[in-house]
C-alpha positions as CSV (number, residue, x, y, z in Angstrom):
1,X,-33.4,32.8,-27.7
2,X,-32.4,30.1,-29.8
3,X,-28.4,31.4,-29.6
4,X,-28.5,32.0,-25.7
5,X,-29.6,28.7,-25.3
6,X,-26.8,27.4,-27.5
7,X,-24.3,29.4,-25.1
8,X,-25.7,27.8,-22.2
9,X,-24.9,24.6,-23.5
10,X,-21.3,25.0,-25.1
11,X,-18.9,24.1,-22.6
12,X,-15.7,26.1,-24.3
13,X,-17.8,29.2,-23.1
14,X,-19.4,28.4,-19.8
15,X,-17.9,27.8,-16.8
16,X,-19.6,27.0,-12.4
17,X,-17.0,29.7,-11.8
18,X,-18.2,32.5,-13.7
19,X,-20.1,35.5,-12.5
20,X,-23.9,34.1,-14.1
21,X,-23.3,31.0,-12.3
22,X,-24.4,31.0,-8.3
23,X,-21.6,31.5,-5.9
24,X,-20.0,28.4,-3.9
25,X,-22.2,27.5,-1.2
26,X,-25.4,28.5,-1.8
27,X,-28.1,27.9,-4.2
28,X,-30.3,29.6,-6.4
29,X,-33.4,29.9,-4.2
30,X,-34.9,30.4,-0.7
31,X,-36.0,27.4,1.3
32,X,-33.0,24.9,-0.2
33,X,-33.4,21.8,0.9
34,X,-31.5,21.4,4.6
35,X,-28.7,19.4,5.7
36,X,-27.4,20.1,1.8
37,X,-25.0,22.8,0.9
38,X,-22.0,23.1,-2.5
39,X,-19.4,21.5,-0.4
40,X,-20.8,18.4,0.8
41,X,-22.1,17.8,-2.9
42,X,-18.5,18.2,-4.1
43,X,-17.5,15.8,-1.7
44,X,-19.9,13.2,-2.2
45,X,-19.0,13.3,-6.1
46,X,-15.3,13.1,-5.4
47,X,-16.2,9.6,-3.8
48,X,-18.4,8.2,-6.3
49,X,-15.8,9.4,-9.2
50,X,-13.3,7.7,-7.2
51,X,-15.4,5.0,-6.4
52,X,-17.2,3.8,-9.5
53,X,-15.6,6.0,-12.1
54,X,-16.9,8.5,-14.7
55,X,-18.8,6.4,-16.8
56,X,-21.1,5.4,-13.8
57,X,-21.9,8.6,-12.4
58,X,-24.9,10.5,-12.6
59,X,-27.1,13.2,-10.9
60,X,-29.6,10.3,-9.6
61,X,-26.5,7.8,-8.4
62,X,-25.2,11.1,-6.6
63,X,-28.9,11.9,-4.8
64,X,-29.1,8.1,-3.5
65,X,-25.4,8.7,-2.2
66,X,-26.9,11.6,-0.4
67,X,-30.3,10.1,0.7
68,X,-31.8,13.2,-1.7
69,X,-34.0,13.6,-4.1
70,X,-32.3,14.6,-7.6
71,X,-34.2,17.2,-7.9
72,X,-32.6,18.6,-4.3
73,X,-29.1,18.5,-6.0
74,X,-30.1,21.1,-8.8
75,X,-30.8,23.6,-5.8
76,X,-27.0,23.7,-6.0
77,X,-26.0,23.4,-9.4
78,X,-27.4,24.0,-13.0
79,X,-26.2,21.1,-14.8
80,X,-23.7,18.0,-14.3
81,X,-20.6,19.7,-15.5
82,X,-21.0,22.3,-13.3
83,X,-20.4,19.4,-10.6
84,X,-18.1,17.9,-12.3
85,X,-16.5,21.0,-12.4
86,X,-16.4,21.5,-9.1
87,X,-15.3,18.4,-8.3
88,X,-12.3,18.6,-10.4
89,X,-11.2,21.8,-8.8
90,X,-12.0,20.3,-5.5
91,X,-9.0,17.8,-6.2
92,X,-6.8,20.1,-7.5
93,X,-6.6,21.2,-4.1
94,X,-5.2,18.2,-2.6
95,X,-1.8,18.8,-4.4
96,X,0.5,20.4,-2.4
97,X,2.5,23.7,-4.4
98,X,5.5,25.2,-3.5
99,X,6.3,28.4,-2.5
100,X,7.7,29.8,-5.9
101,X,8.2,33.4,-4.7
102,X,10.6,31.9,-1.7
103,X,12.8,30.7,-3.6
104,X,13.3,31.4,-7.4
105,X,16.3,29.9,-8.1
106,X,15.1,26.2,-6.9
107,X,13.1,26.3,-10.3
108,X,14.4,22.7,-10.6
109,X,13.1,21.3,-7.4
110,X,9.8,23.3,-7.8
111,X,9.3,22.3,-11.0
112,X,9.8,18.5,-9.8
113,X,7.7,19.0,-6.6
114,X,4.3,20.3,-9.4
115,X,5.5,17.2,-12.0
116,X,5.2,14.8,-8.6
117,X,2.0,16.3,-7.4
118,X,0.1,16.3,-10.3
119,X,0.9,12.9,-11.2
120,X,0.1,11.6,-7.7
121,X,-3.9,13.6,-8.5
122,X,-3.6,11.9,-11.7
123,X,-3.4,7.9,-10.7
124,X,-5.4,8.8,-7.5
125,X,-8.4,9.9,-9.7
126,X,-8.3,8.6,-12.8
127,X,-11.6,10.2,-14.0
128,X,-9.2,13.7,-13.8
129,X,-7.6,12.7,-17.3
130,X,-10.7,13.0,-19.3
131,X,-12.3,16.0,-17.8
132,X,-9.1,18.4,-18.0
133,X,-9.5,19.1,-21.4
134,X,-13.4,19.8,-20.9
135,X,-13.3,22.7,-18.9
136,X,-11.6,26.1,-18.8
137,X,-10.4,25.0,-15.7
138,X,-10.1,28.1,-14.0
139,X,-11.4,27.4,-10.3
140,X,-9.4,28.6,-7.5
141,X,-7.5,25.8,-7.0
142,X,-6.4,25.0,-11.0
143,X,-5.6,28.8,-11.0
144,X,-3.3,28.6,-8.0
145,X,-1.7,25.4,-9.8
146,X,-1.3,27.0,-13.3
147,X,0.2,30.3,-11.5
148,X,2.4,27.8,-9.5
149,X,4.0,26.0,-12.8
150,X,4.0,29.7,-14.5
151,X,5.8,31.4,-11.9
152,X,8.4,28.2,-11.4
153,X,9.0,28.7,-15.8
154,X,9.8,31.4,-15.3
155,X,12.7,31.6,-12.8
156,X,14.2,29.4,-15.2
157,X,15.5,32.9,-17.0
158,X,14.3,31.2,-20.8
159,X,12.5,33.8,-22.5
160,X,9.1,34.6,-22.6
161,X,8.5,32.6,-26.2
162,X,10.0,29.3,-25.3
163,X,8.3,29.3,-22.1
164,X,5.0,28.1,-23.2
165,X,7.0,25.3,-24.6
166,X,8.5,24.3,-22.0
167,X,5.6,24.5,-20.0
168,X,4.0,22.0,-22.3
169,X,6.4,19.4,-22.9
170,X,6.7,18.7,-18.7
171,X,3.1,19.0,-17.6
172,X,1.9,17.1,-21.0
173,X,3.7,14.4,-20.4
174,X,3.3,14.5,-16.7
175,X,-0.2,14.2,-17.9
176,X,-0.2,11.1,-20.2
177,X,2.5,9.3,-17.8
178,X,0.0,9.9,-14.8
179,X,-3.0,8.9,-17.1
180,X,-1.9,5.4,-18.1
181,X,-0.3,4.7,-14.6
182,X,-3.7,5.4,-13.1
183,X,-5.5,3.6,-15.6
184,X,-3.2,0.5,-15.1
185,X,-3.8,0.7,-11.4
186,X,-7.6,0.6,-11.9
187,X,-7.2,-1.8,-14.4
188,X,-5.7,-4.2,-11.6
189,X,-8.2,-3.4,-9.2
190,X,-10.9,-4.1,-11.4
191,X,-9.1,-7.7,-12.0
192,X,-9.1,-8.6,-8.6
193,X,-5.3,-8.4,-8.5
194,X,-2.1,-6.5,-7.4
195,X,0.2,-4.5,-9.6
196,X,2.6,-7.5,-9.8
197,X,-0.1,-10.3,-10.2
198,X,-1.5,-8.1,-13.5
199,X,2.1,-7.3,-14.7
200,X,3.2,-11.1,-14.6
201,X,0.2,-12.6,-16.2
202,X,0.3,-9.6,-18.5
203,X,3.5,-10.3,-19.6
204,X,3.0,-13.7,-20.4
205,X,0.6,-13.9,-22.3
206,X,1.9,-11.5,-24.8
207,X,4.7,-13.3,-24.8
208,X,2.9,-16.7,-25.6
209,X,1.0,-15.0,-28.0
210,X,3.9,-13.7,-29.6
211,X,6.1,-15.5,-29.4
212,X,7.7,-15.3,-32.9
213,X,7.6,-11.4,-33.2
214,X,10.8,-9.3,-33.6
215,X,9.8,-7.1,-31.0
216,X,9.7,-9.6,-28.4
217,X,13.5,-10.1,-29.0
218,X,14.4,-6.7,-29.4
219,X,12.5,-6.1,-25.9
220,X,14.4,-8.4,-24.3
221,X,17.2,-6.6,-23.3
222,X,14.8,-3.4,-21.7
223,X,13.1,-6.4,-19.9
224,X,15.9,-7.8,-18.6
225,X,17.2,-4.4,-17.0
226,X,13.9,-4.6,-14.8
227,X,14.4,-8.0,-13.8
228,X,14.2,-7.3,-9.4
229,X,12.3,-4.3,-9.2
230,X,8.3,-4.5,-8.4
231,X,6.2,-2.3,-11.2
232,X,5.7,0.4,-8.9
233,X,9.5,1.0,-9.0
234,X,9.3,0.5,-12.7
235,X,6.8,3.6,-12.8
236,X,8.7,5.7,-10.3
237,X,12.4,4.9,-12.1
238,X,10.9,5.5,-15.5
239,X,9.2,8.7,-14.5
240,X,12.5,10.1,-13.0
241,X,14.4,9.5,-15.6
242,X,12.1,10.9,-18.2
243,X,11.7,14.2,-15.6
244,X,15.3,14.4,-15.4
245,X,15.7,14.2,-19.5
246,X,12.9,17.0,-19.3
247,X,15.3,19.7,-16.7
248,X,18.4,18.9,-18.5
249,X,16.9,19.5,-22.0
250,X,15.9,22.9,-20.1
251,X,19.2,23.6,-18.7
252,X,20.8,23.2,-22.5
253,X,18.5,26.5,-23.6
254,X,19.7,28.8,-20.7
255,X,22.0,31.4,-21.8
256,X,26.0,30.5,-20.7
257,X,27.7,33.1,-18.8
């Protein structure tokens, strides 16, 4: 008994999605309560994530959100990963994938198109970054996603040991660029103040502060060459240039004809 209920509480081995747990939209009993169903609990969470973050969330936050009693919320799922789960998956959805079997040999595009997506899910819902490495992640719409980036790594023509590597090195640091974007932009929000307001007094500061520090000089040139562009162009220039580091390192382990 004692190691069942350890299973049932080890996250690297459980998973909403898997056959023990209920199937989407429905419950575990008769008589659930009405007006309720998996979907419109998904929903509701995605809000309150986006809303008020991870930190704040919890099963009795989510019934008020719903006019429901907590205890009507467990009708639909065991525990709050499961619906944390499910909410995760629920924005994976949003991104939009290309068509990979189409086209094989726009592996470049493609592979931009999945890089733009899932940064775009990343600074839209912050509270993604610390869940993805919680879960297994395999709800329909992560699987269609991980097929998506596996079938576009593929049509590059690398062989089958460097493309793991590969695979890593783009949607890693797709990953911590998006995270620290989307944390910067909540950052601001939370201030009371736009990208360029934070960014200015940002900057200043540190630079009163430290004033005398060798890095301020050797930063000055990099500061200079954004001098005109608003931040959001600073994250959208930086980003493509890193991307397009990314394909051309790519590109250099392709076989020549």
């Amino acid at each position: 008994m004692a190691k069942a209920a350890g299973r049932t509480k080890n996250t690297a081995r459980t998973s909403v999605w898997l056959q023990a747990k209920a199937p989407r939209g429905a419950g575990r009993k008769g008589d659930q309560p009405s007006g309720l169903d998996r979907d419109r609990i998904t929903e509701a969470t995605v809000r309150l994530l986006d809303a008020e973050g991870l930190d704040k969330f919890s099963m009795r936050r989510l019934a008020g959100e719903l006019n429901v009693t907590a205890m009507s919320v467990y009708w639909y799922v065991d525990t709050k990963d499961d619906l944390l789960e499910l909410a995760l998956d629920a924005v994976c959805g949003e991104m939009r994938l290309p068509d990979t079997e189409a086209a094989p040999d726009a592996w470049r595009e493609q592979l931009r198109a999945l890089a733009d997506e899932y940064r775009a899910s990343l600074i839209r819902h912050p509270w993604i970054s610390p869940l993805v490495g919680r879960y297994l992640n395999i709800g329909p719409n992560w699987l269609a996603f991980a097929k998506a980036i596996q079938s576009t790594v593929r049509s590059t023509g690398l062989p089958a040991y460097t493309q793991n590597g590969v695979i890593s090195a783009v949607f890693q640091f797709v990953y911590g660029f998006g995270t620290i974007e989307g944390h910067y932009i909540s950052r601001c929000a939370e201030a009371g103040m736009s990208q360029e307001e934070y960014y200015r007094e940002a900057a200043g500061t540190v630079r009163d502060e430290l004033a005398t520090h060798g890095l301020l000089e050797s930063a000055d040139e990099l500061m200079a060459a954004r001098d005109g562009d608003t931040v959001e162009e600073m994250w959208e220039r930086d980003f493509t240039i890193a991307l397009d580091l990314m394909i051309a390192g790519i590109e250099s382990l392709l076989p020549r004809p």
